[in-house]
C-alpha positions in Angstrom: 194.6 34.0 236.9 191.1 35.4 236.9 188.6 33.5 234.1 186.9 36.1 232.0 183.6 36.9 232.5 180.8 35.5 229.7 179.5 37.1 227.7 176.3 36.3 228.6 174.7 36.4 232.0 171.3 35.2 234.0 170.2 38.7 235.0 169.1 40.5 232.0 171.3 42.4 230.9 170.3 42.5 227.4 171.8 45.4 226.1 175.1 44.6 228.2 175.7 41.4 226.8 174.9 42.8 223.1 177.3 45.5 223.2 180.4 43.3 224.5 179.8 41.0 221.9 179.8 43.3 219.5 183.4 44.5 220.5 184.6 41.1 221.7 183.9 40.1 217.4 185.2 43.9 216.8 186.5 44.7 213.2 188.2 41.6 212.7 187.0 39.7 209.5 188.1 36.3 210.1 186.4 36.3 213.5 183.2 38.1 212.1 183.1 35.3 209.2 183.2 32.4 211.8 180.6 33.9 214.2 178.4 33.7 210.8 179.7 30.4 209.9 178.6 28.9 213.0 175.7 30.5 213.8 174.3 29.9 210.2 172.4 27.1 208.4 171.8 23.7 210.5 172.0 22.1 213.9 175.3 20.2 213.9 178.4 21.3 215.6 180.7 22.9 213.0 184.5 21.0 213.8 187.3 23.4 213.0 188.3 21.7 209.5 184.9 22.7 208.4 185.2 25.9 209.2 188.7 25.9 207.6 187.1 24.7 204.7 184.2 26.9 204.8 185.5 30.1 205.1 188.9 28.9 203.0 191.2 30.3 205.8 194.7 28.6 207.5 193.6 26.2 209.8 195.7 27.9 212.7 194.9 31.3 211.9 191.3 30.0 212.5 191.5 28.2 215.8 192.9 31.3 217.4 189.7 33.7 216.2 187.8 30.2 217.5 189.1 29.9 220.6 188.6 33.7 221.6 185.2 33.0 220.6 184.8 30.0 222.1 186.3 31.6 225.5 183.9 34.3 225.5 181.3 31.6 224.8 179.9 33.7 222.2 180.3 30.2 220.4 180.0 27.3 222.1 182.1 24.3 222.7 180.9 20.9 222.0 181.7 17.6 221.5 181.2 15.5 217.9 180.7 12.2 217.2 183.9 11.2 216.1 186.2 9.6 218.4 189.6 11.0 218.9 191.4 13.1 216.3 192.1 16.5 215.8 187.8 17.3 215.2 186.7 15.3 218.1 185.3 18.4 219.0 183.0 21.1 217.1 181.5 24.5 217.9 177.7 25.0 218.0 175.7 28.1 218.6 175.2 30.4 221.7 171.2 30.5 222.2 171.0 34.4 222.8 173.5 34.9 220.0 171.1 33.5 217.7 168.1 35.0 219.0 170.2 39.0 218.5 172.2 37.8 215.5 170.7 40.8 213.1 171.4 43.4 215.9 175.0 42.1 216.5 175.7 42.0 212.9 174.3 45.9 212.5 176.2 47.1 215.0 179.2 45.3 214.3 179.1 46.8 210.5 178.0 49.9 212.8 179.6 50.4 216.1 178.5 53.9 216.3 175.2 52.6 217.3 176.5 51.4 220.6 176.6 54.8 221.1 172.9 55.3 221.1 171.9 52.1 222.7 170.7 52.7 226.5 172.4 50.0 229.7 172.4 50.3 232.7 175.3 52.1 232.9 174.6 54.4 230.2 170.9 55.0 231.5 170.6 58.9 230.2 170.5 57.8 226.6 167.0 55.9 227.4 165.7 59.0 228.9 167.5 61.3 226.2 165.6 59.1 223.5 162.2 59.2 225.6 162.3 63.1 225.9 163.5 63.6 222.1 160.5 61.6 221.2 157.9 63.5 223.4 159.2 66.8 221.6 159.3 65.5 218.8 156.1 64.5 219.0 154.6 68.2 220.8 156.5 69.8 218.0 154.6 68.0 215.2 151.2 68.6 216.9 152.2 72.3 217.4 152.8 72.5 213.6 149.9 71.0 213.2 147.8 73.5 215.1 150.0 76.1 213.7 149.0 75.0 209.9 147.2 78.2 208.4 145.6 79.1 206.0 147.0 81.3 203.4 144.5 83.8 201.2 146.6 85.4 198.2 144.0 88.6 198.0 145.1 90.5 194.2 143.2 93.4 193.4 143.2 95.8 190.3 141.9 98.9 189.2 142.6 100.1 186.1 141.3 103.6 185.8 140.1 103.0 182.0 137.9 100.9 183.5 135.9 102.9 186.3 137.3 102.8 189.7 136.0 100.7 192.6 136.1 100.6 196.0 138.6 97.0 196.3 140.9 98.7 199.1 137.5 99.0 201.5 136.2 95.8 200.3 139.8 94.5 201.5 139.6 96.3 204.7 136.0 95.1 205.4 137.3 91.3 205.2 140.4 92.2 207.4 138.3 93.4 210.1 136.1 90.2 209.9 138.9 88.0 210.0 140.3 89.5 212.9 137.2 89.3 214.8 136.7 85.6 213.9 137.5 82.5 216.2 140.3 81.3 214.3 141.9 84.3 213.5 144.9 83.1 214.1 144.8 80.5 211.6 144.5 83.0 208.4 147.4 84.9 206.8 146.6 87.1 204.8 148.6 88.4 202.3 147.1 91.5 199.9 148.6 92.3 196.1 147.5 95.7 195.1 147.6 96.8 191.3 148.2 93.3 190.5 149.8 92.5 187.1 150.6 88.8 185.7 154.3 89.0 187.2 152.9 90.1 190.8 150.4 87.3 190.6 153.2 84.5 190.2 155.3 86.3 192.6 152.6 86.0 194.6 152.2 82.3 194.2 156.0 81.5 194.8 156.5 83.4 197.6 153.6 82.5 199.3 151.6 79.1 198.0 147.9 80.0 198.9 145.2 77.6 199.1 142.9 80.6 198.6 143.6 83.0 195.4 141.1 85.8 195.7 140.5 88.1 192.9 138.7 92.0 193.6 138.4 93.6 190.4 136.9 94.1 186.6 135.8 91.2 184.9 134.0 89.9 182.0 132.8 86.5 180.2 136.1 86.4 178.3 138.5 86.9 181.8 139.9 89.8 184.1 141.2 92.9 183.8 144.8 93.2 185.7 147.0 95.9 186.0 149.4 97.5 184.0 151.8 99.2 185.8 150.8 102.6 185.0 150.9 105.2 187.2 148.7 107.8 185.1 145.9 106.5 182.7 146.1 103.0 183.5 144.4 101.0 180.8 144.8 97.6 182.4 145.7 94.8 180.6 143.1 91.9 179.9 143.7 88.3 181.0 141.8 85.4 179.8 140.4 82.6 181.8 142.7 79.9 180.2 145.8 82.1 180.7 144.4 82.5 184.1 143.9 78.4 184.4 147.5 78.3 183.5 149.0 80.4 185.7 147.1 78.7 188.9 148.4 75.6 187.8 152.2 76.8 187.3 152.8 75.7 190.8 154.0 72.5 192.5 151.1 73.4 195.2 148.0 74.7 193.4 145.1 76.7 194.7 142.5 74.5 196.2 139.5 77.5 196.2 139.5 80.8 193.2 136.9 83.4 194.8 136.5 86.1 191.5 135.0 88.7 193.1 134.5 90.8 189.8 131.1 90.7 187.0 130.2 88.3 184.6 133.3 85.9 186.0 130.9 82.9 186.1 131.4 82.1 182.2 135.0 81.0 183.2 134.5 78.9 186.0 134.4 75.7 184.1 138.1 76.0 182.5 139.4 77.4 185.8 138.3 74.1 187.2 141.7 72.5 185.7 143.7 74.7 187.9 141.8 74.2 191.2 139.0 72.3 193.1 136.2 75.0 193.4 135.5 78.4 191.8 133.0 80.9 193.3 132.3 83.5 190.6 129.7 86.6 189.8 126.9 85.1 187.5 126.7 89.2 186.9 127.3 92.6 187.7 127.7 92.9 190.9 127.9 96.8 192.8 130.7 97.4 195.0 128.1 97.1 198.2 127.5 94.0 197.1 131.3 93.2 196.5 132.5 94.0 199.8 129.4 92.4 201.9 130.1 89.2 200.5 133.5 89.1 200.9 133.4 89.9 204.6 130.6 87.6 204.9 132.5 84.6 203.0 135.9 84.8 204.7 134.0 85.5 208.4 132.6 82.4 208.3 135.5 80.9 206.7 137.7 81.9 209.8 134.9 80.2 211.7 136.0 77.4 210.2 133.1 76.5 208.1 132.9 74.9 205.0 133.5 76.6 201.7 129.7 75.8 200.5 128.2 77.1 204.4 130.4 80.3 203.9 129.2 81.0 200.7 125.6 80.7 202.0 126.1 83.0 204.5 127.3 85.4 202.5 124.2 85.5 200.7 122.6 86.0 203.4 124.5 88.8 204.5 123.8 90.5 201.0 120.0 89.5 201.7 119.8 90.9 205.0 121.2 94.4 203.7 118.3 94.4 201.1 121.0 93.8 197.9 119.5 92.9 194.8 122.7 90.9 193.6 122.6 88.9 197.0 121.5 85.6 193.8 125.2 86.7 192.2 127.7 84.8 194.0 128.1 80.9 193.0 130.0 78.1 193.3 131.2 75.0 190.9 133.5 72.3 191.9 135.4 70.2 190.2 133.9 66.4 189.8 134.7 64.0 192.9 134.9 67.3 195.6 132.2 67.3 198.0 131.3 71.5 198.6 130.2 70.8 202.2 134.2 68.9 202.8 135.9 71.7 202.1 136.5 72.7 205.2 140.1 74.9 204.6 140.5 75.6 208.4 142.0 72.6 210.3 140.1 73.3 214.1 143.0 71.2 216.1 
């Protein structure tokens, strides 16, 4: 009769010799108890009565999961100190088996894992697991570099308070941005006749990290839309209701651009809702308006800093002779650095 083979061999065959051990032990508990009993706490050979003790199992019962074991040599057989008797000899453990005990145990509570676990005859699964992690890993840099940046752009124009040219203003930025470097890093998305409910749509569906506002505006807040097709009157919005609305999101606004006079006197309580606010310190025309704006999100799309964009869109407005080129300005909430801000990633 041919002896069978060990479990463990000389030629490395790590993952071999783990995976017949764990099926040699399989789902019985008796022989899963004693593999633990043995190769637990202490040096000394464990005889058979103490493991009958130990584990509180029939003696005979338990020399038959021991000597399939034992054959296997996932325990090993050794001799005690007593001489002669039924526990002359004891059962010690096997070296590697102690080294691997975790893993065995796992996959013995888990034998799907075997599954999974590359040998030399299962080779594929080693390279399966090398090329799942290399796209794993591409496809996390790709959504990295695909990260963009999202600009919520609302405008309103209520005609009971004087129109203005926000739909050229809007198309001066679009041409900017798609003339910029990163162009492909903006989405744009644009709201027109914006009322309260279209703004919160707006934040759900979307989540910007820029919220840009073209419109009327005073000290007190903005002037949104009311729905009206004829002899709009607009409906008035003040800058905590505004604050509030920002913040009604699990992923805030990090930049507010109000594009609209006198919107400066509300930075300060906006600041609870995001980090930075750049606001109109006055009237500003609709020239002005629309040369900052394209200015601002030009070099924005160039990925420069929120406080460098702003600067250049003064001096856009300078450079075109505007007198409310001083307008535009910029507060940020305590602890956020102007000139970090930088809201395109370049990678």
């Amino acid at each position: 009769m041919n002896k069978p083979a060990p479990v463990i061999d000389t030629h490395a065959n790590h993952e071999e010799n783990i995976e017949r051990i764990v099926k040699l032990i399989g789902r019985n508990k008796l022989r899963l108890r004693i593999f633990e009993f043995v190769h637990g706490r202490g040096s000394r050979p464990k005889t058979v009565t103490e493991i009958c003790e130990g584990l509180n199992s029939n003696r005979q019962v338990a020399l038959n999961q021991v000597n399939h074991l034992a054959k296997h040599r996932i325990i090993l057989k050794a001799s005690t100190s007593q001489k002669g008797g039924p526990d002359r000899w004891g059962y010690t453990k096997n070296d590697f088996c102690m080294a691997n005990k975790q893993e065995i145990l796992r996959k013995v509570a888990k034998p799907e894992l075997l599954l999974r676990m590359p040998t030399k005859r299962r080779p594929e699964i080693a390279a399966v697991q090398r090329m799942s992690e290399a796209v794993l890993k591409r496809v996390k840099s790709q959504s990295r570099s695909k990260k963009k940046l999202r600009v919520l752009y609302l405008l309103a124009n209520p005609s009971s308070q004087g129109s203005l040219r926000t739909d050229a203003e809007f198309r001066h930025v679009e041409e900017e941005i798609s003339s910029s470097k990163y162009r492909d890093k903006i989405d744009l998305v644009i709201k027109m006749a914006t009322d309260a409910k279209s703004m919160l749509k707006g934040l759900n569906d979307f989540r910007p990290q820029v919220v840009h506002f073209s419109g009327h505006g005073g000290k007190q807040g903005i002037w949104l839309d009311d729905g009206k097709v004829d002899k709009s009157v607009g409906s008035a919005m003040k800058f905590d209701l505004l604050a509030e609305a920002l913040a009604a999101t699990d992923s805030p606004p990090k930049l507010l651009v109000l594009n609209a006079c006198d919107t400066l006197a509300g930075a300060d309580v906006l600041l609870n809702a995001v980090e930075a606010v750049i606001a109109m310190s006055d009237s500003i025309s609709d020239v002005g308006a629309a040369t900052f704006a394209a200015q601002f999100y030009a070099a924005i799309a160039s990925a420069q800093s929120t406080e460098v964009a702003l600067k250049q869109a003064k001096v856009s407005m300078k450079a075109a002779s505007l007198r409310d080129a001083h307008l535009p300005e910029i507060i940020f909430r305590k602890g956020i650095d102007p000139k970090k801000q930088v809201l395109i990633n370049k990678r």
